[in-house]
VOMARTOR-831379 format. One record per residue: residue in one letter; x, y, z of N, C-alpha, C in turn. Coordinates in steps of 0.001 Angstrom, whole numbers, plus 500000, padded with zeros to 6 digits. Example, Ala and Ser with C-alpha at 12.3 -4.5 7.8 and 13.67 -1.06 7.14 Angstrom:
VOMARTOR-831379
a513190494310507800512300495500507800513200496700507800;s512850497750507080513670498940507140512900500030507870;
END
This chain:
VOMARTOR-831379
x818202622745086788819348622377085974819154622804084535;x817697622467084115817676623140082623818050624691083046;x817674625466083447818259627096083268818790627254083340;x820137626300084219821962626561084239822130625941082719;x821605625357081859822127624946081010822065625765079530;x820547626704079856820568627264078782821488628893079016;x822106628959080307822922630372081188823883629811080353;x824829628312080529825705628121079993825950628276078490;x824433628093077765824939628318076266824511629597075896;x824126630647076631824394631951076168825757632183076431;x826196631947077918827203632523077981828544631687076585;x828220630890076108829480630271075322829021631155074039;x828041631109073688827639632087072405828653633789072574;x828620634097073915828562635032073891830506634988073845;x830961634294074009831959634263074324833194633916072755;x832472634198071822832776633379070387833550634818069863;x834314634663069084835523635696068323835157637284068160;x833448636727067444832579637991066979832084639146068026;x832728638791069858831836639225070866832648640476070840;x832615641506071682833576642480071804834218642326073084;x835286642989074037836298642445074868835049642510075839;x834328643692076469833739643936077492832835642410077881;x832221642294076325831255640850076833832027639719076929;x833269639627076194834111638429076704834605638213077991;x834828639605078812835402639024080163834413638763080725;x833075639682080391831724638813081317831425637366081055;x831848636742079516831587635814079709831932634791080507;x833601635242080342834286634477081065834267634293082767;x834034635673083149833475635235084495832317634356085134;x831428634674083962830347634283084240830442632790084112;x831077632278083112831837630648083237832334630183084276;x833319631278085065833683630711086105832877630799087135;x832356631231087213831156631525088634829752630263088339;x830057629984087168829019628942087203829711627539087359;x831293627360087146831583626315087184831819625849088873;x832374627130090027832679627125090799831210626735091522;x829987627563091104828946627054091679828554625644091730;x828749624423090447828501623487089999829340622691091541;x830745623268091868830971622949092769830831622940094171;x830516623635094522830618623972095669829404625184096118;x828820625457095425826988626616095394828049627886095197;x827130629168094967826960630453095109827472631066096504;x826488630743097570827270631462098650828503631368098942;x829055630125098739830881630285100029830969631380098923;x830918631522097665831904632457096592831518633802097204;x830106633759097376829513634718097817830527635910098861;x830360634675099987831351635440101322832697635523101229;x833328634789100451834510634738100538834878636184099578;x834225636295098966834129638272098274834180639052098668;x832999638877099652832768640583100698833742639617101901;x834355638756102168835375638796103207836269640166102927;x836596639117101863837931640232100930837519641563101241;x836406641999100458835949643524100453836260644252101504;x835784643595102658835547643990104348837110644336104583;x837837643096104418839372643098104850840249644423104398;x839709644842102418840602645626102201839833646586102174;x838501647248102600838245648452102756838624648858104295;x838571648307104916839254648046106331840931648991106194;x841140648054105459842880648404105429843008649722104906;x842344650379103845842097651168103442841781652484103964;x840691652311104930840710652843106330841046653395107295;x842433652245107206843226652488108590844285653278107828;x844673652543106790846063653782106084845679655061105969;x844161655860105532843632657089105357843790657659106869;x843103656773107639843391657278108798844561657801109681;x845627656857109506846844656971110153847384658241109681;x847132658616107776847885659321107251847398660425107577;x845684660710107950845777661663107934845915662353109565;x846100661342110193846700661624111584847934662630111590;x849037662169111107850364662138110965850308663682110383;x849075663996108945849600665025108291848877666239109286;x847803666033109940847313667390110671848739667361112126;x849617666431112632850081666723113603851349667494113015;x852100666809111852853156667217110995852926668488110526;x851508669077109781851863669906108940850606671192109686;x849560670862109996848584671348110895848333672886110538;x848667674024111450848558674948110533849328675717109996;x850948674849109281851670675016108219851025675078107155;x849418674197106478849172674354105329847573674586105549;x846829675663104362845351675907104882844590674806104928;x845189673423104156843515672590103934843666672287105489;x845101671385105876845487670987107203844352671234108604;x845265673085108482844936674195109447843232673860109320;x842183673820108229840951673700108441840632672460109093;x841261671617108401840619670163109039840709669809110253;x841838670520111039841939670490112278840677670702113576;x839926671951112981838538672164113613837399671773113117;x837852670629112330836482669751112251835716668848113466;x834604668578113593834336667564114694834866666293114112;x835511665507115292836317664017115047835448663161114531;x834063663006114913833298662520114553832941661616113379;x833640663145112316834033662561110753834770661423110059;x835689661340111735836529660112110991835865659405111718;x835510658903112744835162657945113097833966657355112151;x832936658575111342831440657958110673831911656394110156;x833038656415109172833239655240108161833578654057109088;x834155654199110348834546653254110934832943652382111705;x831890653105111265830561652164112020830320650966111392;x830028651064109687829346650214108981830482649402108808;x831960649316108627832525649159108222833303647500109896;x832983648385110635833322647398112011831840646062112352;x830605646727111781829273645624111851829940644764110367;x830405644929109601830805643980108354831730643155108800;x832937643789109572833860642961109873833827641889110915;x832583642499112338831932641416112951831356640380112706;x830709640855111476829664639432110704830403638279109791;x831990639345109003832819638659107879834137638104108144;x834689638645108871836039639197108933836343639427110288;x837025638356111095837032638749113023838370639164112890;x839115639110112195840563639352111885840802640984112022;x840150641075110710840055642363110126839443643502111366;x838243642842112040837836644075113132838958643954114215;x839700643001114623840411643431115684841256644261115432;x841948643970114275842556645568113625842208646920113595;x840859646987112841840128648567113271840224648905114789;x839547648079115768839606648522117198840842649107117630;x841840648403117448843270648524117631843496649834117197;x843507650020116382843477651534115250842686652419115703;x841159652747116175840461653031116800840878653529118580;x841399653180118898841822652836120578842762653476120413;x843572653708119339844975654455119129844486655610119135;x843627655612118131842914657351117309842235657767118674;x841914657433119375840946657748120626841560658634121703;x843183657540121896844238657978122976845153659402122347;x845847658695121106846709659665120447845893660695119787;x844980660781118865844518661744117946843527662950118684;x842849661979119642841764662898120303842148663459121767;x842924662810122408843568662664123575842525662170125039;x842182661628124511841232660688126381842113660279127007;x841702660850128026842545660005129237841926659428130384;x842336659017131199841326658237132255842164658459133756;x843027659554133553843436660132134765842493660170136030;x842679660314137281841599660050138074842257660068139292;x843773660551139746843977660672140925843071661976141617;x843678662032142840842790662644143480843887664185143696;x844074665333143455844610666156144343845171666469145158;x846552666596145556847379666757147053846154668037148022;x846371667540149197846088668910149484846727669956149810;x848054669672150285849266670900150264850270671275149381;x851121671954149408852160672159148602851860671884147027;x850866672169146661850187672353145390849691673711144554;x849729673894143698849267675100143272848780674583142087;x847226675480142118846005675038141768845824676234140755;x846011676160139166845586677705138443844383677028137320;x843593677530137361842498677574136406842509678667134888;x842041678672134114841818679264132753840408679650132423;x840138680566131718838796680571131352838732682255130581;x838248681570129224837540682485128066836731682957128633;x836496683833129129835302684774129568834169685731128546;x834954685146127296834025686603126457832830684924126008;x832009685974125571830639684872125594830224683926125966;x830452684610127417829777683643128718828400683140128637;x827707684052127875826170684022127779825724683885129310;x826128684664130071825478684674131852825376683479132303;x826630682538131792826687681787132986827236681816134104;x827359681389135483828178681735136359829013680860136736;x830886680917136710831773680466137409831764679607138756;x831198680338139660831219679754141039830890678606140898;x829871677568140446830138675994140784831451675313140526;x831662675576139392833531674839139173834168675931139947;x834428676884139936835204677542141036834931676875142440;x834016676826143064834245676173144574834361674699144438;x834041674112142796834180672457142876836112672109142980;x836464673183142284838033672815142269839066673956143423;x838367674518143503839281675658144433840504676052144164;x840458676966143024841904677049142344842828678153143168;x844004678488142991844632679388143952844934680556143495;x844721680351141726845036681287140684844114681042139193;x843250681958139465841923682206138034842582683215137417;x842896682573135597842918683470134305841922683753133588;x842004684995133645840475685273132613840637685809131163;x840842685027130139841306686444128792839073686951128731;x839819687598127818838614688701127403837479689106128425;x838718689685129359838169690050130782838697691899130718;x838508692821130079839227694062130118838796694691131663;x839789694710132181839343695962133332838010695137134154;x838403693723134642837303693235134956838064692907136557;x839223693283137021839515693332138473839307693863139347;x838501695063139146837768695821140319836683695191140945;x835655694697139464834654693776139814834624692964140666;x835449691695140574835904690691141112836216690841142508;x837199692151142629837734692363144144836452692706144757;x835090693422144039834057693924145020832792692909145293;x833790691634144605832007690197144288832859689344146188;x831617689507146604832259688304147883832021686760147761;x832115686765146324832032685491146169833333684723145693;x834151686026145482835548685746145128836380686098145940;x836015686212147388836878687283148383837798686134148620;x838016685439148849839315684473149083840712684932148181;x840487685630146764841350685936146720842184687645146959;x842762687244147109843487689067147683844247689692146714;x844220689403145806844468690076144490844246689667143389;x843830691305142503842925691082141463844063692156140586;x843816691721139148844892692765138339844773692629137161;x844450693670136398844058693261135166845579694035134051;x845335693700132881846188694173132176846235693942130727;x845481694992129975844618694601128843843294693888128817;x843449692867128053842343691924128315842253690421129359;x843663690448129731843642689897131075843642689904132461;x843079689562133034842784689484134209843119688132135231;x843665688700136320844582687440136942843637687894138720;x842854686718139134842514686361140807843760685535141739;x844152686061142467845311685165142936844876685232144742;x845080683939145198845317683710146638846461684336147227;x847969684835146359848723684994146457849170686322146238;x850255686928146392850512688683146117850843688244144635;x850504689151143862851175689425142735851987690210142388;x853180689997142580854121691207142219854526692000140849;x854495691610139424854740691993138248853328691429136848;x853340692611136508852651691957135597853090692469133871;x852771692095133267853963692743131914853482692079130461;x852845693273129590852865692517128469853677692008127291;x853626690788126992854983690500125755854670690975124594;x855634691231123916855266691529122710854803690765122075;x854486692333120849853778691730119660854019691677118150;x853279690975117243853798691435115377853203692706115370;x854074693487114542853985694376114197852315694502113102;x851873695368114114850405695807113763849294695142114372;x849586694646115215849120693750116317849211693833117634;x847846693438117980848058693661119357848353692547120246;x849190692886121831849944691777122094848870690377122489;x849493689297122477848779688507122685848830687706123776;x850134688080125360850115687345126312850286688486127512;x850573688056128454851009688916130161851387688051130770;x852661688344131629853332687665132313852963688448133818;x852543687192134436852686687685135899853493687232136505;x853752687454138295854992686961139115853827687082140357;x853703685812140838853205686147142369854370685355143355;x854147685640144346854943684851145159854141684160146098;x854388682603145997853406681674146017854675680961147263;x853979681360148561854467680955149976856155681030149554;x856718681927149454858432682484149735858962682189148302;x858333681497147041858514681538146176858219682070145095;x858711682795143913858484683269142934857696682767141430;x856952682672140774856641681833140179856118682488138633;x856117682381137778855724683170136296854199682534135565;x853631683288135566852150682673135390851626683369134010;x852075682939132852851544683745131515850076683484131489;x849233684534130965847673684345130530847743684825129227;x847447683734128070847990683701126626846082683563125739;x846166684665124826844683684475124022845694684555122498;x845292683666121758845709683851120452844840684656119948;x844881684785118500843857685340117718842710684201117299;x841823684509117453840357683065116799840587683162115427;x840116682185115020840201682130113377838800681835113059;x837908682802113605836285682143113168835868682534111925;x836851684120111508836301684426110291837275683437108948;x838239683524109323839045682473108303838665681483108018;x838096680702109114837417679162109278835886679662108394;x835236680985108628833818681365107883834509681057106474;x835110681775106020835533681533104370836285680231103702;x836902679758104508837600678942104265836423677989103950;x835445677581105098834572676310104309834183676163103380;x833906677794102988833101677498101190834104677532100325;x835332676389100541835416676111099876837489676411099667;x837463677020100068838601678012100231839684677287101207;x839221676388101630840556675162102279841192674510101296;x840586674366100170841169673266099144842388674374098461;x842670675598099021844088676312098191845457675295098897;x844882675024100194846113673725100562846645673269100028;x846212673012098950846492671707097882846717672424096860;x845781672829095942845657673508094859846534674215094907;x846815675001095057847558676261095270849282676198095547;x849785675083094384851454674345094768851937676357093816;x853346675909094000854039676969093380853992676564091848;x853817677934091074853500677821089971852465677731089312;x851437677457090015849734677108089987849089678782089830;x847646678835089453847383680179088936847063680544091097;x846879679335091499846159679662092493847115679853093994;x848445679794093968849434679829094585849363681576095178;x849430682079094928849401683493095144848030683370095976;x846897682762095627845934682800096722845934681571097908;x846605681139097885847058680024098873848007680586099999;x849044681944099354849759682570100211849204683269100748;x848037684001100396847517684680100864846652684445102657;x846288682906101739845438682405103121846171681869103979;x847410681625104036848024681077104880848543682327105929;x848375683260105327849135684856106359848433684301107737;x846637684183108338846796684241109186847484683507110294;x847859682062108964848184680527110551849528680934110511;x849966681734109215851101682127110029851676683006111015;x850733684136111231850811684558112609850830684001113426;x849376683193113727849296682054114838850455681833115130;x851131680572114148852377680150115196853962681369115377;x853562682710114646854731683539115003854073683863116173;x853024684084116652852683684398118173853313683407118907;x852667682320118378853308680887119542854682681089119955;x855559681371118697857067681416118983857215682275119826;x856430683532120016857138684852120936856865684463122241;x855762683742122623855505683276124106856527681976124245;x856868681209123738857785680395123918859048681099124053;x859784682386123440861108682603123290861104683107124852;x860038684008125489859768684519126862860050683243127880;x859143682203127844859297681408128038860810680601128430;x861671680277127520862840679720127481863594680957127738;x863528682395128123864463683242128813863991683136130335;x862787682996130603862369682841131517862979682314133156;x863600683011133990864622681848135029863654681174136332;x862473681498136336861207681191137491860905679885136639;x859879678961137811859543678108137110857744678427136346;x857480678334135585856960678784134654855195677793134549;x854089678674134628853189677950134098852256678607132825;x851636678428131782851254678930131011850009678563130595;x848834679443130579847433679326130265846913680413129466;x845526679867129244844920680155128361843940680104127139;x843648680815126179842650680173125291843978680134123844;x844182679626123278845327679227122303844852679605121206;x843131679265121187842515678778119144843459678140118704;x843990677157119132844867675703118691844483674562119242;x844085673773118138843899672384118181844536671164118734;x844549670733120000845707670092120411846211668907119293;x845976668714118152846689668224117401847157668387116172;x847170669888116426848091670450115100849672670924115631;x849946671773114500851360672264114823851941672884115716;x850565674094116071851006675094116849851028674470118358;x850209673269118616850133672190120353851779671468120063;x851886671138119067853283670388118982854492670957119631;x854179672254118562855413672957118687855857673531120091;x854736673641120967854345674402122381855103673082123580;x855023672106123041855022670913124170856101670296123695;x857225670805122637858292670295123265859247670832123792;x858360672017124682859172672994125335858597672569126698;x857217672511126749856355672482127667855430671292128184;x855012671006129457854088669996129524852830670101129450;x851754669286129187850452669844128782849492668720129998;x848861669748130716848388669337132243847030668340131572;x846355668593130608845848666965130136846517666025130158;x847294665975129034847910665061128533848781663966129715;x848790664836130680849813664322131850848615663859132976;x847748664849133016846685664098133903845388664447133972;x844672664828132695843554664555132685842594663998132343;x841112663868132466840140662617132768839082662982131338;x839132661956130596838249662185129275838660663149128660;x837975663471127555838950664274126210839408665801126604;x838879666419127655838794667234128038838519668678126856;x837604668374125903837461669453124989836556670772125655;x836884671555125593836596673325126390835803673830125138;x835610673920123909835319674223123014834635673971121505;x833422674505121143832244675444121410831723674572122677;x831154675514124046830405674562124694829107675045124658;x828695675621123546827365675780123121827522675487121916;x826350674564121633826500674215119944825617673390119826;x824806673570118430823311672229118279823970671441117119;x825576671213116779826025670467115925825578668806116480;x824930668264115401824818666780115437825567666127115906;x827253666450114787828207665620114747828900665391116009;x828592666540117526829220666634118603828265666128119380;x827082665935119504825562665544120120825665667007121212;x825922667910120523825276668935121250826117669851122359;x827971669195122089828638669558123226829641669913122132;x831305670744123085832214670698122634832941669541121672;x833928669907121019834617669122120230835953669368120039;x836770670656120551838077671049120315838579671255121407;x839809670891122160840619671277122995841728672134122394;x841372673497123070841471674689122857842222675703124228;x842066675450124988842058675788126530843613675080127313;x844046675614127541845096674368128174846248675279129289;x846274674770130551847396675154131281848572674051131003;x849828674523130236851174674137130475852048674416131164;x853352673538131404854386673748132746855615673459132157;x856212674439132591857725674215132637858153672646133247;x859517672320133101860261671157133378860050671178134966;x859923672238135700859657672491136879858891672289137505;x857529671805137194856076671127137600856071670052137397;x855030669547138379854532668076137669852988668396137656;x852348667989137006850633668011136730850313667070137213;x849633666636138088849215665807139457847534665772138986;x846590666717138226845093666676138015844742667561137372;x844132667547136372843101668689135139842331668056135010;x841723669279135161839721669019135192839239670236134162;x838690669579133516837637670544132620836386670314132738;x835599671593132910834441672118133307833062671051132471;x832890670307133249832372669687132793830729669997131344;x830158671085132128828724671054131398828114672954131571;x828689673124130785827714674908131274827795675392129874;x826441676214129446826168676552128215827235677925127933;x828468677824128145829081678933127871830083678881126356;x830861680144125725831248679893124405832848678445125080;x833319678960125768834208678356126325834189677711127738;x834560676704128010835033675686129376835866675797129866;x835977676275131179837095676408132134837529674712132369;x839038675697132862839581674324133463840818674583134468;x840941673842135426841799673883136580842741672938136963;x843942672743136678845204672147136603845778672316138038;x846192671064138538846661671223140088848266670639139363;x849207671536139874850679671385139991851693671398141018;x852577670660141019853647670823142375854620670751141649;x855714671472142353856949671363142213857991670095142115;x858801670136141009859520668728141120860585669126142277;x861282670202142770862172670464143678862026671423144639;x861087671508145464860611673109146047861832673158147184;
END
């Protein structure tokens, strides 16, 4: 009690006309924190602080979070910082949500059921998990798979190929790789092989047309439309590779994402902000030309491939409200295809981007997608089982 007493008469000394503002509000706190103690101790004041703290860094949290949900799906790669942040590992957002959910367990039970909630959202909506898990028809189904073939690093296909038994394998960055295929008897089930550019199409089925769509000018095209006829029916099977953005994404980190922002009209740095945006704006002028094919299209329509689109940016948006996306409708865990080689921490060593995706016309239903679970390759196959809503 004597040392609260001589705390109290510094702090009143200190608190006298002659003090300056900074030491007056300390004094004054410090008055109140000693009077409140006199009442009632130090700790409740204690917790009832970092309650608060917990509650509104929490909230804080969840608004950063939501917003920046909203702005990579809204604006994605309309703007460069967007377009970068998109191929970050998710990871990032989740870091703040660790320390921040053990505080709210210990302070605040309120406050964590909120994060979870928020969390469970970001999990379903932002990342896309699903917990799909039917099983496969076995008839009247048609079964097409996808797969990046360029930096395979010698792995081999055939286990997910005989685990899913697809009826129709896309291969981009496969040039002139259908002779091969027709002479491997490990692929003899299918009876046609056809390449066309850098795609390459295995089909159980005849293939009757194959055709490349156009392209931007100075560019080379970026899809092929096939036609097999799949038991008396006709059917349109695009195999779609965007352009990668590995070197854009190389420059952009050091530093060169922040023209997003920086770079408003009128700014010295606007002119270099336009600049960087040329390539995402190809990206989605590609997207548009396979979609306009698409919606002329009179077959019912399935579409695969490697995209280099983030299923939660602009260019996945813009694609699916034309189209259905055979995850999203039925597949099992996040299904990310991409890097599936990588010693990044933030991924523990696996993919992190869904990149890969067979879509369907109004004319399908997606009944099962499976992505390749585990093989050290640059990309993960995956095999989408579909039926007809009216055959």
């Amino acid at each position: 009690m004597r040392g609260r007493s001589h705390l109290k008469d510094a702090l009143l000394m200190d608190s006298e006309p002659s003090t300056s503002a900074p030491n007056a509000l300390l004094a004054r706190t410090g008055k109140a924190l000693i009077a409140a103690s006199e009442n009632e101790g130090c700790m409740p004041i204690l917790l009832r602080w970092l309650r608060r703290l917990t509650f509104w860094s929490i909230l804080l949290y969840v608004i950063g979070l939501v917003g920046m949900v909203l702005a990579l799906s809204w604006a994605g790669e309309r703007n460069v910082t967007t377009a970068f942040l998109l191929f970050l590992p998710p990871s990032l957002w989740w870091l703040p949500a660790l320390p921040l959910a053990l505080a709210a367990l210990l302070l605040h039970r309120r406050a964590f059921l909120l994060l979870l909630l928020v969390l469970l959202w970001f999990g379903y909506d932002f990342l896309g998990w699903r917990r799909h898990a039917a099983p496969a028809p076995e008839t009247a189904a048609l079964k097409v798979m996808t797969y990046n073939r360029g930096q395979h690093m010698n792995q081999s296909l055939k286990p997910f190929k005989e685990a899913t038994r697809p009826d129709v394998i896309l291969f981009q960055e496969a040039y002139g790789r259908a002779a091969g295929y027709a002479a491997d008897p490990d692929y003899g089930e299918f009876i046609q092989t056809r390449s066309l550019g850098e795609h390459t199409i295995l089909s159980r089925y005849p293939v009757l047309e194959e055709k490349m769509l156009p392209a931007l000018p100075g560019q080379s095209p970026k899809a092929v439309r096939f036609v097999i006829d799949w038991n008396g029916r006709q059917v349109a099977i695009y195999s779609v590779h965007l352009q990668t953005p590995r070197e854009v994404l190389g420059y952009q980190v050091r530093g060169g994402f922040l023209y997003g922002i920086l770079g408003l009209p009128g700014t010295p740095w606007a002119a270099k902000r336009k600049q960087m945006q040329t390539f995402w704006d190809g990206q989605i002028a590609d997207a548009e030309i396979v979609l306009k094919a698409v919606r002329e299209d009179p077959l019912p329509v399935i579409v695969a491939g490697d995209f280099n689109s983030p299923h939660v940016g602009y260019v996945h948006r813009l694609i699916t409200r034309d189209l259905g996306d055979s995850h999203d409708s039925a597949g099992q865990g996040f299904g990310w295809s991409f890097p599936g080689s990588t010693h990044n921490p933030l991924s523990m060593g696996g993919p992190w981007l869904r990149i890969d995706y067979v879509f369907f016309s109004r004319h399908w239903e997606a009944v099962q997608c499976i992505t390749e679970a585990d093989r050290p390759s640059q990309h993960r196959a995956l095999t989408s089982t579909l039926v007809l809503r009216n055959p």
